[in-house]
TIVEX-358473 format. One record per residue (C-alpha): residue number from 0; residue in one letter; x, y, z. Coordinates in steps of 0.5 Angstrom, whole numbers. Each point is the difference from the previous one (the first is absolute). Layout:
residues N
+------+-------+-------+-------+-------+
: sefi : nuvex :     X :     Y :     Z :
+------+-------+-------+-------+-------+
:  NUM :     a :     X :     Y :     Z :
...
+------+-------+-------+-------+-------+
end
This chain:
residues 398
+------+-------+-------+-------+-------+
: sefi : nuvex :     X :     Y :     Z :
+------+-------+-------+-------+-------+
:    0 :     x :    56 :    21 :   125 :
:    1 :     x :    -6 :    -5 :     1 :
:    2 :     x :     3 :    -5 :    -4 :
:    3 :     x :     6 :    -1 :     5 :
:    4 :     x :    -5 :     0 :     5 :
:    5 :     x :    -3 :    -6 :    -3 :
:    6 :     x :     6 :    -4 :    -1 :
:    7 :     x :     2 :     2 :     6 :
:    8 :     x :    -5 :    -3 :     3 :
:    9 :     x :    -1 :    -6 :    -5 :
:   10 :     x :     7 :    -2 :     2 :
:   11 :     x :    -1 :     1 :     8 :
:   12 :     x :    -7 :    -5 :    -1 :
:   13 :     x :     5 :    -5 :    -4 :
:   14 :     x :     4 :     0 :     6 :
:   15 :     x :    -6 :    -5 :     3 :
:   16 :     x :     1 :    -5 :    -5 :
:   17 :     x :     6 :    -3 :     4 :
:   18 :     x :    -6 :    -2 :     5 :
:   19 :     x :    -5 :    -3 :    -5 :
:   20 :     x :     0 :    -8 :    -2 :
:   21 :     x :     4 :    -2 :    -7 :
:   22 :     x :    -7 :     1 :    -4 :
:   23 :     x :    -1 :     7 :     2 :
:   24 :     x :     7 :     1 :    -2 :
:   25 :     x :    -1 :    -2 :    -7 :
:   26 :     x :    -7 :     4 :     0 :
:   27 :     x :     4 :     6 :     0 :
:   28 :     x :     6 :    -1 :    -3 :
:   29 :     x :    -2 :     4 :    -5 :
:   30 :     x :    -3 :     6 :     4 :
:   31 :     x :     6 :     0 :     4 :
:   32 :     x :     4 :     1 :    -7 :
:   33 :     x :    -5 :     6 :    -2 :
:   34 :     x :     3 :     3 :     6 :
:   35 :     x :     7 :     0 :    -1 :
:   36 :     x :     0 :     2 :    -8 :
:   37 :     x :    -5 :     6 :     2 :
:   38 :     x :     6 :     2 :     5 :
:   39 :     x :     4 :     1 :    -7 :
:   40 :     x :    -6 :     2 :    -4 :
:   41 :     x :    -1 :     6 :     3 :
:   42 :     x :     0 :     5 :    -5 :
:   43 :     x :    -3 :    -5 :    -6 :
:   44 :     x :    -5 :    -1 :     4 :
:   45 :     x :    -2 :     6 :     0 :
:   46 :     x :     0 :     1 :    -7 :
:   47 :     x :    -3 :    -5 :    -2 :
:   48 :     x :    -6 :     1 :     6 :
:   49 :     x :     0 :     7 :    -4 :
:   50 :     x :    -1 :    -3 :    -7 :
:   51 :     x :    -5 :    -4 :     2 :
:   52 :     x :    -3 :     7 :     3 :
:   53 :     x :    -1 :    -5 :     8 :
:   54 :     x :     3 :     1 :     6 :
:   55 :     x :     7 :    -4 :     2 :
:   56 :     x :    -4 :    -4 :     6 :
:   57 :     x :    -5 :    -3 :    -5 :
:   58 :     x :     5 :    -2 :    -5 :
:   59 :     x :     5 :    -4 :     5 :
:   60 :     x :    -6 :    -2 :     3 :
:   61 :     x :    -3 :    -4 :    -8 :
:   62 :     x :     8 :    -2 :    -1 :
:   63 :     x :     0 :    -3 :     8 :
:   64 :     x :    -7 :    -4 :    -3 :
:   65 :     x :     2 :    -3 :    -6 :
:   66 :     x :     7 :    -1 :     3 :
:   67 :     x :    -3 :    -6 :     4 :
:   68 :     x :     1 :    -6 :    -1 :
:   69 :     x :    -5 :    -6 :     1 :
:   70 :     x :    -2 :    -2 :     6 :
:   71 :     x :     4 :    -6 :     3 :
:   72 :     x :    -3 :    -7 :     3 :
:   73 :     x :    -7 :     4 :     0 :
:   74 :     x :    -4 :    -4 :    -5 :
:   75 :     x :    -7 :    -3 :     1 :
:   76 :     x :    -5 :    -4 :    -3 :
:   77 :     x :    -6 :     3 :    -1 :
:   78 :     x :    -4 :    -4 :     4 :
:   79 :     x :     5 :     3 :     6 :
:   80 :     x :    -3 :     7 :    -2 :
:   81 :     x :    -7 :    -4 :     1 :
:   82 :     x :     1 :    -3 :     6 :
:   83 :     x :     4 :     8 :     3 :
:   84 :     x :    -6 :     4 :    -3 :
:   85 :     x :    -5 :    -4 :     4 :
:   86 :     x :     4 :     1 :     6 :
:   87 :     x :    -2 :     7 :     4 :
:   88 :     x :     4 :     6 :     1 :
:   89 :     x :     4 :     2 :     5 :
:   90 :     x :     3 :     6 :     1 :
:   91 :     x :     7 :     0 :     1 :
:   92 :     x :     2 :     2 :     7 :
:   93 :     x :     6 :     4 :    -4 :
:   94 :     x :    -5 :     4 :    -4 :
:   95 :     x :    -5 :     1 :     6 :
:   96 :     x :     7 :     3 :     4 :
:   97 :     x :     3 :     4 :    -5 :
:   98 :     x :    -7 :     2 :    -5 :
:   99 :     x :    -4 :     1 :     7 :
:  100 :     x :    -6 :    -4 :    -3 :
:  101 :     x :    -5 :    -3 :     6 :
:  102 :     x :    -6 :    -3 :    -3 :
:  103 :     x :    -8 :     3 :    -1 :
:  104 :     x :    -4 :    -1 :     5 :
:  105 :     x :     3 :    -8 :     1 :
:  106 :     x :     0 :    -1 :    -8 :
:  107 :     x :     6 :    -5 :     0 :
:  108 :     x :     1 :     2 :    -9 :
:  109 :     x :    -3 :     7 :     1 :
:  110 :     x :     6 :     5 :     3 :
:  111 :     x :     0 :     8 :     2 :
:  112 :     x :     6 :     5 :    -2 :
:  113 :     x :    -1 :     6 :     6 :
:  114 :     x :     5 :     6 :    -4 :
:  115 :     x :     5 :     3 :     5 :
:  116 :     x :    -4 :     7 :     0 :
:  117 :     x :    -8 :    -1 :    -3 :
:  118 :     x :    -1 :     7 :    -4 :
:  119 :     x :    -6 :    -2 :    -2 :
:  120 :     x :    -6 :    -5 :     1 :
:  121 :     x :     0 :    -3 :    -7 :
:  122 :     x :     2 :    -8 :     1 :
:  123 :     x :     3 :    -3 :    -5 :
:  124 :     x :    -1 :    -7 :    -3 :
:  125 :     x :     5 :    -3 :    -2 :
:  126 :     x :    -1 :    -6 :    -5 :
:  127 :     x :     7 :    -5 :    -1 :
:  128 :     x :     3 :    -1 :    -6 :
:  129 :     x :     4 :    -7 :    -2 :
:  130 :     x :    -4 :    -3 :    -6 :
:  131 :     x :    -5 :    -3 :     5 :
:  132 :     x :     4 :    -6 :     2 :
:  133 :     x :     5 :     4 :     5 :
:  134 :     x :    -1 :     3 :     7 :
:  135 :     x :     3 :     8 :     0 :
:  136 :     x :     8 :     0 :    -2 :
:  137 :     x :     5 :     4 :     5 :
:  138 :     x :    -1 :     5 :    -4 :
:  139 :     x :    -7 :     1 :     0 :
:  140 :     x :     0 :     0 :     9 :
:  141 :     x :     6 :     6 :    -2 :
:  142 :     x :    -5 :     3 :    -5 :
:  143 :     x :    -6 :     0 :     4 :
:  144 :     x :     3 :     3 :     6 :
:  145 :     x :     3 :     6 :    -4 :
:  146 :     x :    -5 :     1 :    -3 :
:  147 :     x :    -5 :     0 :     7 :
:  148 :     x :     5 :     4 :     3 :
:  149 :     x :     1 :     5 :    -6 :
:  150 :     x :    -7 :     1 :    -1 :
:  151 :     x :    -2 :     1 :     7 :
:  152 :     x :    -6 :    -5 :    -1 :
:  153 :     x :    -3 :    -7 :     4 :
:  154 :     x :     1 :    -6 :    -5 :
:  155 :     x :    -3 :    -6 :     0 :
:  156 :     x :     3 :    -7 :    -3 :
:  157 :     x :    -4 :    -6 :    -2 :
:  158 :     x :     4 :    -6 :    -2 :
:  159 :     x :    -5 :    -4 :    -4 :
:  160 :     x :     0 :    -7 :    -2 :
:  161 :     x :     6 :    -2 :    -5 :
:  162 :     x :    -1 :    -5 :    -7 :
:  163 :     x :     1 :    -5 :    -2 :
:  164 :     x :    -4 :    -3 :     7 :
:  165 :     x :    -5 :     6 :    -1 :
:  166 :     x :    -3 :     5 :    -7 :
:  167 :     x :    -3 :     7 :    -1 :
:  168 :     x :    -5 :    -1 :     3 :
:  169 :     x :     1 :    -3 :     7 :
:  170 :     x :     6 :     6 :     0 :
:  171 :     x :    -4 :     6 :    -1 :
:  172 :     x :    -5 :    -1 :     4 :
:  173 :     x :     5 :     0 :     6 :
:  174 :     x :     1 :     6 :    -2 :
:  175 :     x :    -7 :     2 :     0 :
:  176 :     x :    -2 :    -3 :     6 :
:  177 :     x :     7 :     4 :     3 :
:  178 :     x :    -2 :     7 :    -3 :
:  179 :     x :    -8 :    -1 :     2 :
:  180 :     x :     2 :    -2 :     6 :
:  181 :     x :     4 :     8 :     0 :
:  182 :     x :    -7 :     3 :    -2 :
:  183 :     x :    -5 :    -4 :     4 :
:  184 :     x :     3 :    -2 :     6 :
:  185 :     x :     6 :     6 :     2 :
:  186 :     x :    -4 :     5 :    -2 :
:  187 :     x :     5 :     2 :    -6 :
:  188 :     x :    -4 :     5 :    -6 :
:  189 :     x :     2 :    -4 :    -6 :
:  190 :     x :     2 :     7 :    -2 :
:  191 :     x :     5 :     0 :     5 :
:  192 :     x :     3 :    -6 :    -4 :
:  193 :     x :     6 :     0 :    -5 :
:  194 :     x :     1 :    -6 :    -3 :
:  195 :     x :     8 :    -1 :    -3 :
:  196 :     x :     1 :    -7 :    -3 :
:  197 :     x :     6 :    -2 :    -3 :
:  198 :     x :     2 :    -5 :    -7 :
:  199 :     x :    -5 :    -6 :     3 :
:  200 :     x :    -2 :     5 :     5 :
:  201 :     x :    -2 :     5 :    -5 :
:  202 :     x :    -4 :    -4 :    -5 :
:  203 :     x :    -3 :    -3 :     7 :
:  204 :     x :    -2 :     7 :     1 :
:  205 :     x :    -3 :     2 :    -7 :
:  206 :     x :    -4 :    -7 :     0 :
:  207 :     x :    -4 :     2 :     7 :
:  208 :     x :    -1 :     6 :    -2 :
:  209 :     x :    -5 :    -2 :    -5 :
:  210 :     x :    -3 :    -5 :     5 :
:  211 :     x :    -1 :     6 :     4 :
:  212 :     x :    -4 :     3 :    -4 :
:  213 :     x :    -5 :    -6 :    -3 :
:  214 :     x :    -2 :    -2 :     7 :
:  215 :     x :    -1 :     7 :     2 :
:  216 :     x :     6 :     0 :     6 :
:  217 :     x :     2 :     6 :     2 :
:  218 :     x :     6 :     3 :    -5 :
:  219 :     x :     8 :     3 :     3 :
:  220 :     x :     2 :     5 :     0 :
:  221 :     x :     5 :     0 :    -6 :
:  222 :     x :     5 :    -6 :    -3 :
:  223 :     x :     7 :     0 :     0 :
:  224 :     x :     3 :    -5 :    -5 :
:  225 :     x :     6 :    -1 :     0 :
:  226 :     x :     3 :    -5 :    -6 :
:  227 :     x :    -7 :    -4 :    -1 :
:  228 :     x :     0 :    -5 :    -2 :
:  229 :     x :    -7 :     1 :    -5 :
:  230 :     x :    -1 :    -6 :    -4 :
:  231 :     x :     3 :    -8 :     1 :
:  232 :     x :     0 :    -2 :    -7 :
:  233 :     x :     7 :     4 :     0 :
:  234 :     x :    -3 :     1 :    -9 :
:  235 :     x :     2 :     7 :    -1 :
:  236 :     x :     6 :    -1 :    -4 :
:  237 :     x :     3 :     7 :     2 :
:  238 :     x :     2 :    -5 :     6 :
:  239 :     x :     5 :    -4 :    -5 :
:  240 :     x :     4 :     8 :    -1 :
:  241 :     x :     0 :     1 :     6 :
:  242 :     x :     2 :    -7 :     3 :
:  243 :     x :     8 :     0 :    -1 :
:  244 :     x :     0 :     7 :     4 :
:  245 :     x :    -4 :    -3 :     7 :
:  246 :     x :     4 :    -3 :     5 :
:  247 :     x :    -5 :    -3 :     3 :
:  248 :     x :    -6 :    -3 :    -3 :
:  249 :     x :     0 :    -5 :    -5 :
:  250 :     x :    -7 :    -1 :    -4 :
:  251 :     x :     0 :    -7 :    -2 :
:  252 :     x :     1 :    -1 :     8 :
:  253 :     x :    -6 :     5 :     3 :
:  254 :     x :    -5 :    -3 :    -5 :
:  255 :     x :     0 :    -6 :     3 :
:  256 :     x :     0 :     2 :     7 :
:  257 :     x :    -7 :     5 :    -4 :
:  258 :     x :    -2 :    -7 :    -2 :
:  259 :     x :    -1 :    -3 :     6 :
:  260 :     x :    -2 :     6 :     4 :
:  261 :     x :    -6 :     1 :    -4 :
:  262 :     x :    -2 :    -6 :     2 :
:  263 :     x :    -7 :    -2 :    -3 :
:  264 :     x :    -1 :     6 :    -4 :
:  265 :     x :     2 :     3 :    -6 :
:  266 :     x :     7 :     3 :    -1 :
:  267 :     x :    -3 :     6 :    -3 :
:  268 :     x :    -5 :     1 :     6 :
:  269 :     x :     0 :     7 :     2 :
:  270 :     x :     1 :    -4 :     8 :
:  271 :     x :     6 :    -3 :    -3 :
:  272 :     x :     2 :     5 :    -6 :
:  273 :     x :    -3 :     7 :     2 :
:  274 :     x :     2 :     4 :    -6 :
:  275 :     x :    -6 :    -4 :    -3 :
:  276 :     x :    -5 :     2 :     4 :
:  277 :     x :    -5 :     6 :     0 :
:  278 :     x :     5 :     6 :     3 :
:  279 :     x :    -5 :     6 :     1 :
:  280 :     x :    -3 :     1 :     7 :
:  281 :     x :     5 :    -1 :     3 :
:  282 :     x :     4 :     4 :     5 :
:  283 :     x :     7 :     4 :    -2 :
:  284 :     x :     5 :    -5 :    -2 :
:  285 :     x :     7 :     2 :     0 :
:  286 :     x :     6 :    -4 :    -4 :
:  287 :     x :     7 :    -1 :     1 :
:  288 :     x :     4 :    -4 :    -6 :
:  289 :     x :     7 :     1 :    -2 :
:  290 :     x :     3 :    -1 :    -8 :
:  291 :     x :     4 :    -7 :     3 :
:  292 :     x :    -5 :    -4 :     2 :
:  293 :     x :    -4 :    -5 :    -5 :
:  294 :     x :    -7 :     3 :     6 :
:  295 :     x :     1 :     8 :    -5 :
:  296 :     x :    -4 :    -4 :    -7 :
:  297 :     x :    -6 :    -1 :     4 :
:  298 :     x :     0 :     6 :     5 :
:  299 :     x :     1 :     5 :    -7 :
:  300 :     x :    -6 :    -4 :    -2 :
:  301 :     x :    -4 :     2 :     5 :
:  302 :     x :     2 :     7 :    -1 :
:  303 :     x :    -2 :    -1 :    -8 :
:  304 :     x :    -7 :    -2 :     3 :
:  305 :     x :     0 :     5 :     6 :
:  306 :     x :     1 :     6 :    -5 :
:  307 :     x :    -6 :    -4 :    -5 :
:  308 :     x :    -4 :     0 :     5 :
:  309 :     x :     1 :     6 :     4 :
:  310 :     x :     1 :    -4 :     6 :
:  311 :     x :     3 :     3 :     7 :
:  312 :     x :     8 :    -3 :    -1 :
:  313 :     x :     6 :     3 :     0 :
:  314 :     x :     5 :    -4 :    -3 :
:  315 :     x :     8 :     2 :     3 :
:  316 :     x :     5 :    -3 :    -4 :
:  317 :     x :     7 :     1 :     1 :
:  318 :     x :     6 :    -2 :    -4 :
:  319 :     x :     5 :    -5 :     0 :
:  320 :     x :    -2 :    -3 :     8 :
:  321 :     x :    -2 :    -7 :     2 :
:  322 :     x :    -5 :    -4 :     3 :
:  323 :     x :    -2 :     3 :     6 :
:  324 :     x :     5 :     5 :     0 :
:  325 :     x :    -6 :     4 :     4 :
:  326 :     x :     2 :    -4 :     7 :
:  327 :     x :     8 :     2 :    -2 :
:  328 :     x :     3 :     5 :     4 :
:  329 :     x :     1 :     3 :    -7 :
:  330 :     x :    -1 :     7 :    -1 :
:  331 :     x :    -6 :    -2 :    -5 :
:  332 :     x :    -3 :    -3 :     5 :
:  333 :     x :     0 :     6 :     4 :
:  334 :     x :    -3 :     3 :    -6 :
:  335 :     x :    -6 :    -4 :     0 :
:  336 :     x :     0 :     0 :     7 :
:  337 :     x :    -2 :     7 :     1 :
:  338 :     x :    -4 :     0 :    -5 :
:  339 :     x :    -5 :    -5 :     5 :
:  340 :     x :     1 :     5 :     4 :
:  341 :     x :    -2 :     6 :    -4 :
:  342 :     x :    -6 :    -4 :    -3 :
:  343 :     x :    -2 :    -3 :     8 :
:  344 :     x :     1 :     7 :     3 :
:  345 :     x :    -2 :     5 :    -5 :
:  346 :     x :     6 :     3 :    -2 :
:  347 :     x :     2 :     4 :    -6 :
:  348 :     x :     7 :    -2 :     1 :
:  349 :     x :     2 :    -5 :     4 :
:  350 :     x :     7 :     2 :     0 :
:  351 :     x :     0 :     4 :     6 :
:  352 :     x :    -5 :    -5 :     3 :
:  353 :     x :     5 :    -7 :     1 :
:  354 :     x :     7 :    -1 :     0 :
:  355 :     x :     0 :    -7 :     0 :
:  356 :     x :     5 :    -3 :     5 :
:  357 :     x :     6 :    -3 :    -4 :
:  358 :     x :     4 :    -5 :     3 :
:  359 :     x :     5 :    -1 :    -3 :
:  360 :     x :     3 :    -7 :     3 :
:  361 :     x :    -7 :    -2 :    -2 :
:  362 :     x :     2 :     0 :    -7 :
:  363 :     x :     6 :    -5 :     1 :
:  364 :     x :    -5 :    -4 :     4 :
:  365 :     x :    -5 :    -1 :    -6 :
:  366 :     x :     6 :    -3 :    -4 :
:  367 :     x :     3 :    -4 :     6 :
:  368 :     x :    -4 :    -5 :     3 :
:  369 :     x :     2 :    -1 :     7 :
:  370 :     x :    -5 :    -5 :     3 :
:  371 :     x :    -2 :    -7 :    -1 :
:  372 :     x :    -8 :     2 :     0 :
:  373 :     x :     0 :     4 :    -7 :
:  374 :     x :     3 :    -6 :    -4 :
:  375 :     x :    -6 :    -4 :     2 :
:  376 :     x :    -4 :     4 :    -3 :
:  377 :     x :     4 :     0 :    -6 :
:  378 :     x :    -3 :    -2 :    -7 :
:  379 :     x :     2 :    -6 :    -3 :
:  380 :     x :    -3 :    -2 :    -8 :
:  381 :     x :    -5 :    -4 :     2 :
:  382 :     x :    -5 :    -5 :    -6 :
:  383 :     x :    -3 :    -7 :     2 :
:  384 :     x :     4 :    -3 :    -5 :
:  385 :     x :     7 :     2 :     0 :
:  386 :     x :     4 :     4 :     4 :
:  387 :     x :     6 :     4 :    -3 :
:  388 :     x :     5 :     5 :     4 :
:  389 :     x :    -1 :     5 :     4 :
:  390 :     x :     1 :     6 :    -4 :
:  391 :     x :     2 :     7 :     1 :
:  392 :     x :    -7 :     3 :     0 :
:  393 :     x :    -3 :    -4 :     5 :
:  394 :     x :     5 :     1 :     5 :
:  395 :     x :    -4 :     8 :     3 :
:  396 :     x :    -8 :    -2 :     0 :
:  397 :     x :    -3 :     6 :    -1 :
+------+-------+-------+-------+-------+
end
């Protein structure tokens, strides 16, 4: 039973906690009480996972989130967040070991994924998410490499710049020069490129796409949106209904960060805000949300315009999953995965193209933190006038 393996593998990964440092402990209390009540609950779980028509890994792994107790001795003011968004990437050496990331021709914010077996020669652009103030978390370099390997395709990273020390437009014209530079410089045809962002990432990725088409670039292939992140005023009331429900993102929260993202430019400006910008002439635009995430009032919003206006996009929505559910190592997750494939390969039934590797400790490790770099990266309440406790929600940065 996969849920057995999970706890095995939870309590096994908890076993590292004797090495860390007495803050790391406290960050985990809860995660490791997860596991052992997940040990007794076996078969409650089930039920409950059955009900909630989800797989058993993703509902332990919502509980493990929400679970989590505050960071501990981690607050900063914001203008420690100034001073570190101003500072530049740096890769660290654990991901560039255990991910197999090496830099784009010297590009020192620019990374390559090479899959473990190539199959095709699609490349995929892969755009992070984090609410533009974070570098990836852990669970996006794990997310990355899966999805590289099960894909069988090249994919290229762009660390762009993050808020408050830069906006909008300073970042997504990195990510443009990085995708050009693909196109005129390596030789790559731009129908031989996928872009796949997430939250952040997603809304990133929708904004450039309407760039593209005003200054008349070279379009990709497709999109791939996973949680978008559409519009950062976060005003769609619908989010409030879903707010009890998300262990991750708190509205309140990611619209400041929206604000200071945007820089100079109005909250509601398409580069900013995507959903309101003109949507036609656009490439095929695939979505992934899930009902507990504040992200799937706006991404049905989006459906609700595709369907007016007969755009190319086609919107998933799957029930009871979280934010950023795609990047777990979820049964949902391996839907959606083939169904990426299926659109990227041509296929009727993906199905029978990809088993997506599950690697079950990896599912103990998305709960367990096990090093000190992922809790730098960790996101604190940050305002310029006060600054209150570290909230559960702030704790994974997705």
């Amino acid at each position: 039973m996969k849920i057995e393996k999970i706890t095995a593998a939870i309590t096994t990964a908890a076993g590292k906690v004797f090495k860390m440092k007495t803050s790391q402990k406290i960050a985990i209390g809860a995660a490791a009480a997860v596991a052992a009540a997940a040990t007794g609950v076996v078969i409650a779980k089930n039920i409950q996972a059955k009900k909630q028509e989800r797989s058993v890994q993703s509902l332990v792994l919502e509980e493990a989130a929400r679970a989590l107790p505050a960071a501990v001795n981690n607050e900063k003011s914001y203008e420690e967040y100034l001073q570190k968004s101003a500072e530049p990437f740096v890769l660290p050496q654990a991901v560039r070991k255990r991910i197999g990331m090496t830099e784009l021709d010297g590009f020192e914010d620019t990374f390559v994924i090479e899959p473990k077996e190539k199959t095709s020669d699609i490349v995929i652009f892969y755009i992070h998410g984090t609410n533009y103030w974070f570098n990836p978390s852990r669970y996006h370099y794990a997310f990355m490499r899966r999805l590289s390997n099960n894909l069988g395709m090249q994919m290229i990273v762009p660390i762009y710049p993050k808020a408050p020390s830069h906006t909008a437009v300073e970042m997504q014209q990195m990510v443009i020069d990085r995708y050009l530079y693909l196109v005129n410089e390596k030789g790559i045809p731009s129908e031989k490129i996928a872009f796949v962002g997430d939250a952040a990432g997603g809304g990133m990725a929708l904004a450039i796409l309407q760039k593209l088409r005003y200054l008349a670039l070279p379009m990709p292939k497709q999109a791939f949106l996973i949680s978008p992140w559409l519009d950062v005023t976060n005003s769609n009331p619908k989010m409030e209904d879903i707010q009890p429900n998300d262990t991750i993102l708190n509205i309140e929260k990611l619209a400041f960060k929206g604000q200071k993202y945007a820089g100079e430019l109005e909250l509601t400006h398409p580069m900013v805000s995507p959903i309101y910008g003109d949507l036609a002439g656009l490439p095929k635009i695939t979505v992934f949300v899930g009902t507990r995430e504040i992200f799937c009032a706006d991404v049905e919003k989006l459906e609700e315009i595709a369907l007016e206006k007969d755009l190319d996009i086609e919107v998933y929505v799957y029930k009871n999953q979280m934010h950023f559910f795609v990047g777990l190592p979820i049964p949902e997750a391996e839907d959606a995965m083939n169904i990426i494939a299926s659109e990227l390969y041509g296929a009727e039934d993906s199905d029978e193209l990809f088993e997506v590797e599950e690697d079950i400790p990896e599912v103990a490790e998305v709960i367990v933190v096990e090093d000190a770099e992922n809790t730098e990266e960790e996101a604190p309440e940050v305002t310029e006038e006060s600054f209150e406790e570290i909230s559960p929600d702030e704790d994974i940065p997705f």
